[in-house]
C-alpha positions as CSV (number, residue, x, y, z in Angstrom):
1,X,0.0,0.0,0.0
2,X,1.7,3.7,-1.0
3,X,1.4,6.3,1.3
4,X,-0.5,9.3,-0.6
5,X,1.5,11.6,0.7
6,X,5.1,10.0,0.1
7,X,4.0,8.9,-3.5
8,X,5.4,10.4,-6.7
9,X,3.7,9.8,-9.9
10,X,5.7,9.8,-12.9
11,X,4.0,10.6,-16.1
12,X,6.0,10.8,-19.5
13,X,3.6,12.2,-22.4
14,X,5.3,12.7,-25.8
15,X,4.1,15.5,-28.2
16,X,4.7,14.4,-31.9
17,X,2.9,18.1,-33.2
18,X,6.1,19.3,-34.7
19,X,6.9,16.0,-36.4
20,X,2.8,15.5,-37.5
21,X,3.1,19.2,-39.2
22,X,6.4,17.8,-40.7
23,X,5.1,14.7,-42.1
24,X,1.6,16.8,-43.4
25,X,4.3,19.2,-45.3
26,X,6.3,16.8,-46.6
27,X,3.6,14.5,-47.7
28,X,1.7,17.6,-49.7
29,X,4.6,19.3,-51.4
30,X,4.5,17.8,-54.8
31,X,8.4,17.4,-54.4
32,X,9.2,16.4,-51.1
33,X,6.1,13.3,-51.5
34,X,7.7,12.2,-54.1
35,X,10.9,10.8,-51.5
36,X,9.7,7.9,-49.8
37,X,12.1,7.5,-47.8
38,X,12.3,11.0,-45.9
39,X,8.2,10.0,-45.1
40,X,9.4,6.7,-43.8
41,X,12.1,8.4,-42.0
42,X,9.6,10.5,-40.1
43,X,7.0,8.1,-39.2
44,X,10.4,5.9,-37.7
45,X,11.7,8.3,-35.7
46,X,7.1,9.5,-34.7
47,X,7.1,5.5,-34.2
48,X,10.6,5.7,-32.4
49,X,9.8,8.7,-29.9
50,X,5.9,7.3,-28.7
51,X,7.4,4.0,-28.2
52,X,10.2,5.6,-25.4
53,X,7.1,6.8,-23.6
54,X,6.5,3.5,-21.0
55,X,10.4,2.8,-20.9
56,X,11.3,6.3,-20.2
57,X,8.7,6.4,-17.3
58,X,10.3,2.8,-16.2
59,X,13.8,4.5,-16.5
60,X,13.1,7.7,-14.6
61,X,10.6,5.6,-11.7
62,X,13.5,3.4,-11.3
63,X,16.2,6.2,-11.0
64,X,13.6,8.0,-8.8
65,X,13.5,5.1,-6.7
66,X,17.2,4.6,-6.0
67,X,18.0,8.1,-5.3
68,X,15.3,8.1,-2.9
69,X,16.5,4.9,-1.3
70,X,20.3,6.4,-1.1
71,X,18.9,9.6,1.0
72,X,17.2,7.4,3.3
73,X,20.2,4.8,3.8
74,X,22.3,8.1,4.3
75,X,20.4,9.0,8.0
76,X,17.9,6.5,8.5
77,X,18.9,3.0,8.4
78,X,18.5,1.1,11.5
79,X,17.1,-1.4,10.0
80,X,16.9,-0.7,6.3
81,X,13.4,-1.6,6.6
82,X,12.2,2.2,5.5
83,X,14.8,2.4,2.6
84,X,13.8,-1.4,1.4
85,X,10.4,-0.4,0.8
86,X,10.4,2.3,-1.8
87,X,8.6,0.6,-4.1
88,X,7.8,1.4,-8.1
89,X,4.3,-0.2,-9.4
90,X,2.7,0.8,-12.8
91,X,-0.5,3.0,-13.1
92,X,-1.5,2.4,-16.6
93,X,1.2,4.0,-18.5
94,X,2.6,6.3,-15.2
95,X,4.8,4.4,-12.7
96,X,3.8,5.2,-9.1
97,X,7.1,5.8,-6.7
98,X,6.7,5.7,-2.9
99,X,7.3,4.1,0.4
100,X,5.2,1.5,1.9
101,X,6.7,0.8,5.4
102,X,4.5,0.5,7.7
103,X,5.0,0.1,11.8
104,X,3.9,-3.1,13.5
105,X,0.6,-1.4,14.1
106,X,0.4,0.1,10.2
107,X,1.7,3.8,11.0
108,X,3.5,5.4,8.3
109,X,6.3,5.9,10.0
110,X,7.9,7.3,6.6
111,X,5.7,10.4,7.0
112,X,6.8,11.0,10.4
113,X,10.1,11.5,8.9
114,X,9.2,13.2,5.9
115,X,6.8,16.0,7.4
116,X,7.6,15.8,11.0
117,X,5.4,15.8,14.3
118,X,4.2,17.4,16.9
119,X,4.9,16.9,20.4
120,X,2.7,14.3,21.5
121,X,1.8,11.4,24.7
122,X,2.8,7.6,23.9
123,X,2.2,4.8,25.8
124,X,2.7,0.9,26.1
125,X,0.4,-0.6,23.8
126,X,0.9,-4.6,24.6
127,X,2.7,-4.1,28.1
128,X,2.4,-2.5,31.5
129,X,5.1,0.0,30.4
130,X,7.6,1.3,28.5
131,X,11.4,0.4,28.8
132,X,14.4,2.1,27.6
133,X,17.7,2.5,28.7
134,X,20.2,-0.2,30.3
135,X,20.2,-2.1,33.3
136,X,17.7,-1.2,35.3
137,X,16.9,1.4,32.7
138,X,13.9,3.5,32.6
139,X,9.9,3.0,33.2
140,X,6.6,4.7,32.3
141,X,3.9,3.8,31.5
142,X,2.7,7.3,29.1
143,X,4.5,10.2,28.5
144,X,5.2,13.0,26.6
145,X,7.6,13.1,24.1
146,X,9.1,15.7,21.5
147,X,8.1,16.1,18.0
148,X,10.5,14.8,14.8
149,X,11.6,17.5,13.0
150,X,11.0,17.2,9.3
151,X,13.5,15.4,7.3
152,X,12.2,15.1,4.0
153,X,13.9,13.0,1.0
154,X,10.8,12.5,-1.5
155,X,11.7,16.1,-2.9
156,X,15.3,16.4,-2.6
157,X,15.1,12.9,-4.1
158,X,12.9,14.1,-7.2
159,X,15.3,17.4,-7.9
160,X,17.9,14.8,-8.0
161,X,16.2,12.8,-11.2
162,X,15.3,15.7,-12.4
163,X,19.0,16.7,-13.6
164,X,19.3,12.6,-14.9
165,X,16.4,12.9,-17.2
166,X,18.7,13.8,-19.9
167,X,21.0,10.8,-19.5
168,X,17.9,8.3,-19.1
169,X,16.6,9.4,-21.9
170,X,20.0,9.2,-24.0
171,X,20.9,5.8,-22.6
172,X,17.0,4.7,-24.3
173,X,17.5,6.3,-27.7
């Protein structure tokens, strides 16, 4: 399950208007219809481009996932289970990026780290108390604790693909 707020959608749409008025021209100039192949040329490379649609949304989810991953390894990784879980799935043609890690009892904790929290009470949920700290450590059974300042990575992560958009696309074509 993706967590609305710490899901990125990418969506690659490819506008073939300058190559469409190309191939009209082309095909009604008496001259330039006459050349087969410069009309075969331009549906290829029409056929070429619209095809690198769903790959180039694979290639930029993908890199958008592995950035985002490397942020979170960087200062969160006790037990790599938040960075594990950044998971890519496919919307139709748009690739969905986000975490999915979930706390035993199905909190977010993901966005707790991304947007921060308030100050707020916790308390033992299965036992008497809560216990921190070494031998004999420390006991209560609620208090108040500070709020997690934000830390966010889904953004930082997404001005890092950004600049690799180039190099995904060239490693495709």
């Amino acid at each position: 399950m993706f967590i609305p707020e710490l899901t990125t959608r990418v969506s690659v749409k490819v506008n073939t208007n300058e190559l469409d008025s190309a191939l009209d021209m082309v095909m009604s100039d008496p001259i330039l219809g006459d050349i087969p192949s410069l009309i075969e040329e331009l549906e290829d490379a029409k056929e070429k481009i619209t095809g690198l649609q769903e790959p180039l949304a694979d290639g930029v989810a993908d890199r958008l996932s592995s950035i985002q991953e490397l942020i979170i390894q960087s200062k969160h990784y006790l037990t790599g289970l938040m960075s594990n879980s950044v998971d890519v799935s496919a919307d139709g043609s748009d690739r969905l990026v986000g975490n999915t890690a979930v706390s035993v009892l199905g909190f977010p904790y993901p966005l707790a780290i991304e947007k921060g929290t308030k100050s707020h009470w916790v308390e033992p949920v299965t036992f008497s108390a809560l216990h921190w700290g070494g031998d004999p450590g420390y006991f209560s059974k609620g208090h108040m604790v500070g709020g997690i300042e934000a830390d966010p990575f889904v953004e930082p992560s997404i001005k890092n693909t950004i600049w690799e958009i180039d190099e995904i696309f060239n490693e495709l074509w």
